[in-house]
C-alpha positions in Angstrom: -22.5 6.7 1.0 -20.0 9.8 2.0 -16.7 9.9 3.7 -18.3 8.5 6.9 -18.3 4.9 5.9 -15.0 5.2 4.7 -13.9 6.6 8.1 -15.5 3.6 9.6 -13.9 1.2 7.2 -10.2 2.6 8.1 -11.3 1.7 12.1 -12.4 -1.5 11.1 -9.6 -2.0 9.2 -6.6 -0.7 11.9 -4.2 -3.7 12.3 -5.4 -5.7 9.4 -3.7 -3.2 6.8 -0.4 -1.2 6.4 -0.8 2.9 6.6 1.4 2.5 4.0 4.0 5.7 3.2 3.6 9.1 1.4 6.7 9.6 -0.6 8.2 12.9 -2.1 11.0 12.7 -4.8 12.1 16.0 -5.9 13.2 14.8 -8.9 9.6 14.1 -10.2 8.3 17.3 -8.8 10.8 19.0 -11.1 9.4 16.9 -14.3 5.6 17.6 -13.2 6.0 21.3 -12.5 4.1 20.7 -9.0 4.6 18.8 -5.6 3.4 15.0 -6.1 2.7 13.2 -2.8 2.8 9.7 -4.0 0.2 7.3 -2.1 2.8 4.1 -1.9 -0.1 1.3 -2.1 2.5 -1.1 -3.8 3.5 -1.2 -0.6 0.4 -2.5 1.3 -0.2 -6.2 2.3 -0.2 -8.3 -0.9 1.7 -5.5 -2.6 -1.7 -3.6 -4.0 -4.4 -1.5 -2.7 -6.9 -4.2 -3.2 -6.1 -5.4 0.0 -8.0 -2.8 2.3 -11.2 -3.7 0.2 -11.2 -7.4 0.5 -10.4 -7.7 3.9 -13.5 -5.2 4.8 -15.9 -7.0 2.8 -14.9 -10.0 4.1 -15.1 -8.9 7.8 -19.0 -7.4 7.2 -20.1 -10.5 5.6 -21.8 -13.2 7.9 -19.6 -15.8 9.6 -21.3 -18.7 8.5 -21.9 -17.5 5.0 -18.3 -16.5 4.6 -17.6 -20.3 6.3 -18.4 -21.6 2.9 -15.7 -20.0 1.2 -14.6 -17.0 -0.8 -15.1 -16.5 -4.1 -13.7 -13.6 -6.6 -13.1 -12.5 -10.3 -9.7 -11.0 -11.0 -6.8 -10.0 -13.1 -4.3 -10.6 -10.1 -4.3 -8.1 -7.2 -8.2 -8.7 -6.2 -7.9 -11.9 -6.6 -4.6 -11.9 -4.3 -6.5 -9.8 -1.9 -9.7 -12.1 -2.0 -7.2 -14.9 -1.2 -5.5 -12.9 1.6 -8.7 -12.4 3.1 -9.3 -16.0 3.1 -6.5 -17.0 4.9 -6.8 -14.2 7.4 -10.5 -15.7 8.0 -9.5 -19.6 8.1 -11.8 -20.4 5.3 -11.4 -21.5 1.5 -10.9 -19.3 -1.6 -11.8 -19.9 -5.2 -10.6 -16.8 -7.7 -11.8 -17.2 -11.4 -8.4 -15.5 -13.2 -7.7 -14.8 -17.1 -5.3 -16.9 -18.9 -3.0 -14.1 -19.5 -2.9 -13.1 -16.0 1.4 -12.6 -15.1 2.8 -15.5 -13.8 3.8 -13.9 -10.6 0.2 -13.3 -9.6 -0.7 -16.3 -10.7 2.2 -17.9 -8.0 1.0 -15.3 -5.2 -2.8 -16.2 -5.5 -1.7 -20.0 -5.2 0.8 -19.3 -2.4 -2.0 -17.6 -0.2 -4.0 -21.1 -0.5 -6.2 -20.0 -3.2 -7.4 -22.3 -5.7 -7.4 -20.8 -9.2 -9.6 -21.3 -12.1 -8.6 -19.6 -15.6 -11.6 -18.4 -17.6 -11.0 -16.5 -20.6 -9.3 -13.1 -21.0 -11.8 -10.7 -20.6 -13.7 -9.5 -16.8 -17.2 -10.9 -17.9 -15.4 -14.1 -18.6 -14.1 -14.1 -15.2 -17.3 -13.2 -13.6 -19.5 -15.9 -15.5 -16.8 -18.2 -14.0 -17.5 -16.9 -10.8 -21.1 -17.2 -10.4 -21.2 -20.8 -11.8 -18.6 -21.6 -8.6 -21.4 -19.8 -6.8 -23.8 -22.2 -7.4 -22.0 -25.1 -7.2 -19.8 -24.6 -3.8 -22.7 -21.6 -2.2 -19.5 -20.0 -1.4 -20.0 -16.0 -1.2 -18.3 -13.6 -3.9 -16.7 -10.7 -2.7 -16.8 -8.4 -6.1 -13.6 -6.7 -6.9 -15.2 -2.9 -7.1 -19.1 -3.3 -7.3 -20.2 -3.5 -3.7 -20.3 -0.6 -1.0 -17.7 -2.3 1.3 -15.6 -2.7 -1.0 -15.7 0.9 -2.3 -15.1 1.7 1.7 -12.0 -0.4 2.1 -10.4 1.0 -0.7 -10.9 4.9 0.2 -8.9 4.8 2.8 -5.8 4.7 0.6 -7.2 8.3 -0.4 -8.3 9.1 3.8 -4.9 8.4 4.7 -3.1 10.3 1.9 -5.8 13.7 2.3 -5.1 13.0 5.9 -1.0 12.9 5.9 -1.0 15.8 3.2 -3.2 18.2 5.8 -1.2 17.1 9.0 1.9 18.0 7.0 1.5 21.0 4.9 -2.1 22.2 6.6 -3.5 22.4 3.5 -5.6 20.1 1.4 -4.4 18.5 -1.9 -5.7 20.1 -5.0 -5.8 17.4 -7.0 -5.7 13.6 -7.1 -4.7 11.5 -9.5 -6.1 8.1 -9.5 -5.7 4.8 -11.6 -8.9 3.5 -12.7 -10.2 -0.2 -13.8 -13.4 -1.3 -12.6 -14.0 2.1 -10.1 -13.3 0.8 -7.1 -10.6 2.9 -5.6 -11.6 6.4 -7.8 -15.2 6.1 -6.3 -13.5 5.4 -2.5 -11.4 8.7 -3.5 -14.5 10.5 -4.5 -15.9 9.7 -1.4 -13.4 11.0 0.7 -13.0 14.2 -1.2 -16.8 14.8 -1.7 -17.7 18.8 -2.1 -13.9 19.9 -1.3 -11.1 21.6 -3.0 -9.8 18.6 -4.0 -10.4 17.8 -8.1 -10.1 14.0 -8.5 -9.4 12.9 -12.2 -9.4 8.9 -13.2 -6.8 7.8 -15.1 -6.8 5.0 -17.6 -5.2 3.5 -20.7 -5.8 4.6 -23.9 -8.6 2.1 -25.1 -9.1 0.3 -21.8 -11.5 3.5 -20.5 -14.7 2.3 -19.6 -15.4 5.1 -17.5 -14.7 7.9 -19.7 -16.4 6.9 -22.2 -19.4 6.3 -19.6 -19.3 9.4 -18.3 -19.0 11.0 -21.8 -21.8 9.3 -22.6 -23.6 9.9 -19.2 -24.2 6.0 -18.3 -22.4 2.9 -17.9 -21.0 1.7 -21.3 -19.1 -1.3 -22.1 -15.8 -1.1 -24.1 -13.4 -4.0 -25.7 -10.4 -3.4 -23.5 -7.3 -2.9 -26.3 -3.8 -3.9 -25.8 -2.2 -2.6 -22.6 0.6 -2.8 -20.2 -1.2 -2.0 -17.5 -3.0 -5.4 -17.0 -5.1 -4.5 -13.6 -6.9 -1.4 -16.0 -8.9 -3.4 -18.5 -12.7 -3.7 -17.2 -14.9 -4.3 -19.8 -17.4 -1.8 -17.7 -17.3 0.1 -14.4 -19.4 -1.3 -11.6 -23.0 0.5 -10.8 -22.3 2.1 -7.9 -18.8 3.4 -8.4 -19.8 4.6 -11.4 -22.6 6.7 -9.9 -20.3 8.0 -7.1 -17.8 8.9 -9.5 -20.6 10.4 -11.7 -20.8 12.8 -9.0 -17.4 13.6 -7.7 -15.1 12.9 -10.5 -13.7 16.5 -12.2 -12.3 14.6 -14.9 -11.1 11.5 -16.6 -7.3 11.3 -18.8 -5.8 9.2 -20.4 -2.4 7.8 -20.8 -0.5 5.1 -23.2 2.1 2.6 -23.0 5.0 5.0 -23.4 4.1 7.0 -20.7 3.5 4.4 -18.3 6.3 3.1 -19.0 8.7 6.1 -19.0 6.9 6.7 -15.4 7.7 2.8 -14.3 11.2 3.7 -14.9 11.2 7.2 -13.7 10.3 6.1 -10.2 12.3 3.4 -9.7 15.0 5.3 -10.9 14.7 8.6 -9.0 12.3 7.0 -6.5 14.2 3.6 -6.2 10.5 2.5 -5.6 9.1 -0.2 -7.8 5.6 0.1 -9.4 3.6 -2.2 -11.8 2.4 -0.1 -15.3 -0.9 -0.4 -13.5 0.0 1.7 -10.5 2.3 4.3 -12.3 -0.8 5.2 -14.3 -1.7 8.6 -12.1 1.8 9.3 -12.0 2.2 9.0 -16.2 -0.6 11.8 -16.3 1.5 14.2 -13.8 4.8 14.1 -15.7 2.9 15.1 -18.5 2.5 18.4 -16.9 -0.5 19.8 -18.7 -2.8 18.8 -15.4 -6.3 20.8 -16.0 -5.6 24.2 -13.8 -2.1 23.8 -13.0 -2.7 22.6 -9.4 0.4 23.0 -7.3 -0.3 20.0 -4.8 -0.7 16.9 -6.3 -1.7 13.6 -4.6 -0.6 10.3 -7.0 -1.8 6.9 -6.1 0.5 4.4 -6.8 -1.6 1.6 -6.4 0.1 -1.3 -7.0 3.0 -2.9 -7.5 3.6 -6.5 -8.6 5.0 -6.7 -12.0 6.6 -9.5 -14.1 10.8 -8.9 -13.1 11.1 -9.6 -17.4 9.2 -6.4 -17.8 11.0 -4.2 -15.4 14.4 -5.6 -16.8 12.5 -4.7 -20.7 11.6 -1.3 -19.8 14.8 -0.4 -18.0 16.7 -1.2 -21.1 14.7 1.6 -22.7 17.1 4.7 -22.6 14.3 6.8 -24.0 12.6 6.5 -20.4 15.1 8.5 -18.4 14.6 12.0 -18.3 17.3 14.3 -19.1 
Protein backbone atom coordinates (compact mmCIF):
# COMPACT_ATOMS: atom_id res chain seq x y z
CA UNK A 1 0.00 0.00 0.00
CA UNK A 2 1.28 3.84 -0.64
CA UNK A 3 -0.45 7.05 -1.04
CA UNK A 4 -2.06 5.71 -4.35
CA UNK A 5 -4.75 3.75 -2.69
CA UNK A 6 -5.54 6.46 -0.48
CA UNK A 7 -5.84 8.75 -3.54
CA UNK A 8 -8.25 6.34 -4.86
CA UNK A 9 -10.17 6.07 -1.72
CA UNK A 10 -10.75 9.99 -1.54
CA UNK A 11 -12.37 9.50 -5.43
CA UNK A 12 -14.34 6.88 -4.30
CA UNK A 13 -15.27 8.56 -1.46
CA UNK A 14 -16.24 12.36 -3.14
CA UNK A 15 -19.90 13.08 -2.11
CA UNK A 16 -20.23 10.42 0.49
CA UNK A 17 -17.84 12.46 3.03
CA UNK A 18 -17.31 16.19 4.15
CA UNK A 19 -13.77 17.85 3.02
CA UNK A 20 -14.12 18.93 6.25
CA UNK A 21 -12.12 22.52 7.29
CA UNK A 22 -8.53 23.41 8.19
CA UNK A 23 -8.67 25.88 10.97
CA UNK A 24 -5.89 28.35 12.20
CA UNK A 25 -6.32 30.03 15.73
CA UNK A 26 -3.62 32.35 16.52
CA UNK A 27 -4.12 32.07 19.85
CA UNK A 28 -2.87 28.36 20.01
CA UNK A 29 0.02 29.05 17.61
CA UNK A 30 1.21 31.48 20.27
CA UNK A 31 1.04 28.62 23.14
CA UNK A 32 2.72 25.91 20.65
CA UNK A 33 5.54 28.21 19.44
CA UNK A 34 4.61 27.12 15.75
CA UNK A 35 1.71 27.38 13.12
CA UNK A 36 -0.94 24.36 13.90
CA UNK A 37 -3.22 23.67 10.93
CA UNK A 38 -5.86 21.83 12.69
CA UNK A 39 -7.56 18.89 10.60
CA UNK A 40 -11.36 19.60 11.89
CA UNK A 41 -12.59 15.77 11.55
CA UNK A 42 -15.09 16.49 14.46
CA UNK A 43 -16.63 17.95 11.93
CA UNK A 44 -17.11 15.10 9.38
CA UNK A 45 -20.38 13.04 8.90
CA UNK A 46 -21.18 11.31 12.29
CA UNK A 47 -18.93 13.99 13.96
CA UNK A 48 -15.50 11.66 13.72
CA UNK A 49 -13.03 10.62 11.15
CA UNK A 50 -14.19 7.14 11.31
CA UNK A 51 -16.57 7.90 8.89
CA UNK A 52 -14.36 8.06 5.64
CA UNK A 53 -13.22 4.45 6.59
CA UNK A 54 -16.48 2.75 6.99
CA UNK A 55 -18.16 3.99 4.26
CA UNK A 56 -15.03 2.82 1.91
CA UNK A 57 -14.93 -0.56 3.22
CA UNK A 58 -18.32 -0.87 2.91
CA UNK A 59 -18.56 0.25 -0.72
CA UNK A 60 -15.49 -2.42 -1.87
CA UNK A 61 -17.21 -5.19 -0.11
CA UNK A 62 -19.61 -7.41 -2.38
CA UNK A 63 -23.27 -6.45 -2.61
CA UNK A 64 -24.72 -9.48 -1.69
CA UNK A 65 -22.30 -10.22 1.07
CA UNK A 66 -22.76 -6.77 2.50
CA UNK A 67 -26.81 -7.60 1.93
CA UNK A 68 -26.51 -9.68 4.99
CA UNK A 69 -25.72 -6.99 7.23
CA UNK A 70 -22.89 -5.03 8.83
CA UNK A 71 -21.23 -5.92 11.60
CA UNK A 72 -18.49 -3.92 13.90
CA UNK A 73 -16.61 -3.71 17.28
CA UNK A 74 -16.38 -0.25 18.78
CA UNK A 75 -16.07 2.24 21.54
CA UNK A 76 -18.47 4.75 19.70
CA UNK A 77 -17.33 6.59 16.60
CA UNK A 78 -16.57 3.24 14.42
CA UNK A 79 -19.31 1.80 15.49
CA UNK A 80 -21.40 5.16 14.53
CA UNK A 81 -19.62 5.07 11.25
CA UNK A 82 -20.31 1.21 10.69
CA UNK A 83 -23.92 2.11 11.41
CA UNK A 84 -23.77 5.24 8.98
CA UNK A 85 -22.54 3.05 6.38
CA UNK A 86 -25.41 0.81 6.94
CA UNK A 87 -27.99 3.08 6.35
CA UNK A 88 -26.29 4.71 3.45
CA UNK A 89 -26.27 1.03 1.92
CA UNK A 90 -30.07 0.05 2.92
CA UNK A 91 -28.92 -3.00 4.88
CA UNK A 92 -28.79 -3.98 8.70
CA UNK A 93 -26.06 -3.16 11.27
CA UNK A 94 -25.11 -4.97 14.43
CA UNK A 95 -22.09 -3.10 16.51
CA UNK A 96 -20.71 -5.09 19.64
CA UNK A 97 -20.06 -1.76 22.11
CA UNK A 98 -18.49 -1.70 25.79
CA UNK A 99 -20.70 -1.05 28.75
CA UNK A 100 -18.98 2.08 29.53
CA UNK A 101 -19.27 3.47 26.12
CA UNK A 102 -20.81 7.52 26.67
CA UNK A 103 -24.30 7.58 26.53
CA UNK A 104 -24.44 9.89 23.57
CA UNK A 105 -22.77 7.37 21.39
CA UNK A 106 -24.59 4.95 22.60
CA UNK A 107 -28.02 7.22 21.43
CA UNK A 108 -26.25 8.07 17.98
CA UNK A 109 -25.44 4.35 17.10
CA UNK A 110 -29.23 3.54 17.93
CA UNK A 111 -30.50 6.60 16.06
CA UNK A 112 -28.60 5.50 12.75
CA UNK A 113 -30.76 2.11 12.99
CA UNK A 114 -28.06 0.14 14.54
CA UNK A 115 -28.74 -2.55 16.86
CA UNK A 116 -26.33 -2.54 19.77
CA UNK A 117 -24.89 -5.29 21.79
CA UNK A 118 -22.75 -4.41 24.99
CA UNK A 119 -19.91 -6.84 25.59
CA UNK A 120 -17.49 -6.13 28.26
CA UNK A 121 -15.14 -3.09 28.55
CA UNK A 122 -12.19 -4.02 26.81
CA UNK A 123 -11.63 -4.23 22.51
CA UNK A 124 -11.12 -8.11 22.56
CA UNK A 125 -14.34 -8.27 24.37
CA UNK A 126 -15.98 -6.38 21.79
CA UNK A 127 -14.42 -8.32 19.02
CA UNK A 128 -15.25 -11.92 20.47
CA UNK A 129 -18.82 -10.34 20.45
CA UNK A 130 -18.45 -9.65 17.09
CA UNK A 131 -17.37 -12.75 15.51
CA UNK A 132 -19.98 -14.87 17.42
CA UNK A 133 -22.77 -12.39 15.50
CA UNK A 134 -20.62 -13.47 12.61
CA UNK A 135 -21.62 -16.77 12.75
CA UNK A 136 -24.81 -16.56 13.69
CA UNK A 137 -26.35 -13.76 11.24
CA UNK A 138 -23.19 -14.43 8.27
CA UNK A 139 -23.29 -10.79 8.32
CA UNK A 140 -19.75 -9.21 7.14
CA UNK A 141 -17.49 -7.26 9.77
CA UNK A 142 -16.05 -4.21 8.74
CA UNK A 143 -12.93 -3.96 11.32
CA UNK A 144 -12.50 -0.64 12.83
CA UNK A 145 -8.50 -0.21 11.83
CA UNK A 146 -7.25 -3.80 10.74
CA UNK A 147 -8.12 -3.94 7.06
CA UNK A 148 -6.52 -2.11 4.04
CA UNK A 149 -9.75 -0.20 3.06
CA UNK A 150 -10.13 0.91 6.01
CA UNK A 151 -6.66 2.28 6.47
CA UNK A 152 -7.51 4.02 2.85
CA UNK A 153 -10.65 5.76 3.98
CA UNK A 154 -9.16 7.19 6.87
CA UNK A 155 -5.92 8.75 5.07
CA UNK A 156 -7.67 11.05 3.38
CA UNK A 157 -8.24 13.13 6.53
CA UNK A 158 -4.29 13.41 6.31
CA UNK A 159 -4.49 13.81 1.90
CA UNK A 160 -6.71 16.54 2.37
CA UNK A 161 -5.00 18.40 5.15
CA UNK A 162 -1.11 17.86 3.22
CA UNK A 163 -3.13 18.90 0.27
CA UNK A 164 -4.83 22.35 1.74
CA UNK A 165 -1.53 23.09 3.71
CA UNK A 166 0.62 22.93 0.01
CA UNK A 167 -2.16 24.81 -1.99
CA UNK A 168 -2.01 27.43 0.75
CA UNK A 169 1.46 28.13 2.03
CA UNK A 170 3.34 26.01 -1.07
CA UNK A 171 5.11 24.18 1.23
CA UNK A 172 4.65 20.86 2.96
CA UNK A 173 3.82 20.32 6.68
CA UNK A 174 6.76 19.35 8.79
CA UNK A 175 5.13 17.49 11.13
CA UNK A 176 1.85 15.75 11.90
CA UNK A 177 0.41 15.07 14.86
CA UNK A 178 -1.97 12.31 15.11
CA UNK A 179 -4.21 10.58 17.74
CA UNK A 180 -3.78 6.99 17.86
CA UNK A 181 -6.00 3.89 19.11
CA UNK A 182 -6.10 0.96 17.16
CA UNK A 183 -3.77 2.55 13.99
CA UNK A 184 -6.14 3.19 11.76
CA UNK A 185 -5.85 6.85 10.92
CA UNK A 186 -1.78 7.22 11.89
CA UNK A 187 -1.03 4.30 9.39
CA UNK A 188 -3.63 6.23 6.57
CA UNK A 189 -1.27 9.32 7.62
CA UNK A 190 1.81 7.34 7.09
CA UNK A 191 0.73 6.48 3.90
CA UNK A 192 0.13 9.66 2.59
CA UNK A 193 3.37 11.16 3.90
CA UNK A 194 5.53 8.07 2.91
CA UNK A 195 9.42 9.18 2.22
CA UNK A 196 8.60 13.07 2.63
CA UNK A 197 9.50 15.88 4.83
CA UNK A 198 6.75 15.34 6.73
CA UNK A 199 7.69 13.56 10.46
CA UNK A 200 4.38 11.90 11.65
CA UNK A 201 4.37 11.17 15.45
CA UNK A 202 1.28 9.07 17.21
CA UNK A 203 -0.13 10.28 19.98
CA UNK A 204 -1.65 8.42 22.84
CA UNK A 205 -2.63 8.39 26.58
CA UNK A 206 -0.43 7.72 29.04
CA UNK A 207 -1.02 3.88 29.73
CA UNK A 208 -3.42 3.30 26.84
CA UNK A 209 -0.18 3.02 24.22
CA UNK A 210 -0.17 -0.02 22.47
CA UNK A 211 1.77 1.19 19.78
CA UNK A 212 4.63 2.59 21.55
CA UNK A 213 5.23 0.17 23.43
CA UNK A 214 5.07 -2.12 20.07
CA UNK A 215 7.27 -0.20 18.36
CA UNK A 216 9.73 0.00 21.36
CA UNK A 217 9.63 -3.38 21.42
CA UNK A 218 9.73 -3.88 17.60
CA UNK A 219 6.30 -6.04 17.38
CA UNK A 220 2.82 -5.90 18.18
CA UNK A 221 2.34 -6.07 21.96
CA UNK A 222 -0.75 -6.03 23.98
CA UNK A 223 -1.25 -3.60 26.91
CA UNK A 224 -4.11 -3.28 29.71
CA UNK A 225 -5.59 0.07 28.65
CA UNK A 226 -5.45 2.36 32.18
CA UNK A 227 -7.87 4.92 33.06
CA UNK A 228 -8.38 7.58 30.47
CA UNK A 229 -10.47 10.44 29.21
CA UNK A 230 -9.92 9.85 25.94
CA UNK A 231 -12.36 6.83 25.54
CA UNK A 232 -11.84 6.21 21.52
CA UNK A 233 -7.69 5.61 22.60
CA UNK A 234 -7.78 2.44 24.53
CA UNK A 235 -6.95 -0.68 22.08
CA UNK A 236 -5.66 -3.42 23.86
CA UNK A 237 -3.31 -3.87 20.60
CA UNK A 238 -2.82 -2.12 17.21
CA UNK A 239 -4.04 -3.96 14.18
CA UNK A 240 -1.26 -6.00 11.88
CA UNK A 241 -1.18 -4.03 9.12
CA UNK A 242 -1.25 -0.53 10.55
CA UNK A 243 1.10 -1.46 12.75
CA UNK A 244 3.54 -2.55 10.01
CA UNK A 245 2.89 0.65 8.00
CA UNK A 246 3.44 2.71 10.87
CA UNK A 247 6.48 0.60 11.65
CA UNK A 248 7.76 2.12 8.63
CA UNK A 249 6.66 5.74 8.49
CA UNK A 250 6.12 6.74 11.97
CA UNK A 251 9.15 9.26 13.30
CA UNK A 252 7.87 8.97 16.69
CA UNK A 253 5.30 8.14 19.22
CA UNK A 254 4.31 10.72 22.54
CA UNK A 255 2.46 10.66 24.96
CA UNK A 256 0.04 12.83 26.78
CA UNK A 257 -2.27 12.65 30.15
CA UNK A 258 -5.55 13.69 31.32
CA UNK A 259 -4.48 17.24 32.28
CA UNK A 260 -3.29 17.95 29.04
CA UNK A 261 -6.05 16.75 27.11
CA UNK A 262 -8.08 18.34 29.03
CA UNK A 263 -6.46 21.86 29.22
CA UNK A 264 -6.44 21.35 25.22
CA UNK A 265 -10.42 20.46 25.22
CA UNK A 266 -10.88 23.70 26.77
CA UNK A 267 -8.19 25.63 25.00
CA UNK A 268 -9.97 25.11 21.73
CA UNK A 269 -13.19 25.66 22.48
CA UNK A 270 -12.28 28.65 24.11
CA UNK A 271 -9.90 30.30 21.66
CA UNK A 272 -11.19 28.02 18.82
CA UNK A 273 -14.95 28.10 19.79
CA UNK A 274 -14.60 24.58 18.17
CA UNK A 275 -15.69 21.62 20.33
CA UNK A 276 -13.47 18.47 20.51
CA UNK A 277 -13.87 15.12 22.41
CA UNK A 278 -10.48 14.30 24.86
CA UNK A 279 -10.00 11.81 22.09
CA UNK A 280 -9.54 14.17 19.22
CA UNK A 281 -7.61 16.96 21.21
CA UNK A 282 -4.96 14.30 21.85
CA UNK A 283 -2.40 15.74 18.82
CA UNK A 284 -3.25 19.06 19.80
CA UNK A 285 -2.31 18.31 23.88
CA UNK A 286 1.24 17.26 22.53
CA UNK A 287 1.68 20.78 20.47
CA UNK A 288 0.86 23.01 23.39
CA UNK A 289 3.45 21.33 25.13
CA UNK A 290 5.87 22.94 22.91
CA UNK A 291 8.90 20.59 23.23
CA UNK A 292 7.90 18.91 19.63
CA UNK A 293 11.13 16.72 18.57
CA UNK A 294 13.05 19.52 16.12
CA UNK A 295 11.06 22.41 16.71
CA UNK A 296 9.08 22.16 13.42
CA UNK A 297 7.52 25.43 12.44
CA UNK A 298 4.44 24.01 10.44
CA UNK A 299 2.41 21.78 12.30
CA UNK A 300 -0.61 19.74 11.04
CA UNK A 301 -3.03 18.55 14.24
CA UNK A 302 -5.79 16.12 13.61
CA UNK A 303 -8.56 16.70 15.56
CA UNK A 304 -10.33 13.65 14.94
CA UNK A 305 -13.28 13.57 16.66
CA UNK A 306 -15.68 15.22 18.44
CA UNK A 307 -18.64 13.71 20.35
CA UNK A 308 -18.27 14.12 23.92
CA UNK A 309 -20.62 13.70 26.96
CA UNK A 310 -22.11 17.72 27.43
CA UNK A 311 -21.38 16.73 31.51
CA UNK A 312 -17.75 16.53 30.67
CA UNK A 313 -17.37 19.68 28.69
CA UNK A 314 -19.52 21.57 31.44
CA UNK A 315 -16.68 19.50 34.14
CA UNK A 316 -13.71 20.53 32.41
CA UNK A 317 -14.78 24.12 31.59
CA UNK A 318 -15.18 24.67 35.33
CA UNK A 319 -11.51 23.97 35.61
CA UNK A 320 -9.84 27.55 35.73
CA UNK A 321 -6.46 25.89 35.64
CA UNK A 322 -7.19 25.01 31.80
CA UNK A 323 -7.20 28.54 30.41
CA UNK A 324 -4.03 29.79 29.50
CA UNK A 325 -2.87 33.03 30.73
Amino acid sequence: MDASFVRAAATRLNGLTARTPVLRIPALDAVAGCELWLKAENLQRIGAFKARGALHAAGRLDATARARGLITYSSGNHAQAVALAARHFGVPAIIAMPTDAPKIKLAAVRALGAEVVLAGTTSSERRAAALEIEARTRGVIVPPFDDPHVIAGQGTATLELVDEVRAQTGAALDALLVPTGGGGLVAGACLVCGDGPTAVYSVEPHGCDAMAQSILAGRRVSVEPGPTLADGLKPVQVGELNFAIAQQGLRGCLHVDDAELARAMVALLVYGKVLVEPSGAAGLAAALRRDLPGAPRRVGVILSGGNVEPSLVAELLTRGEVIFA
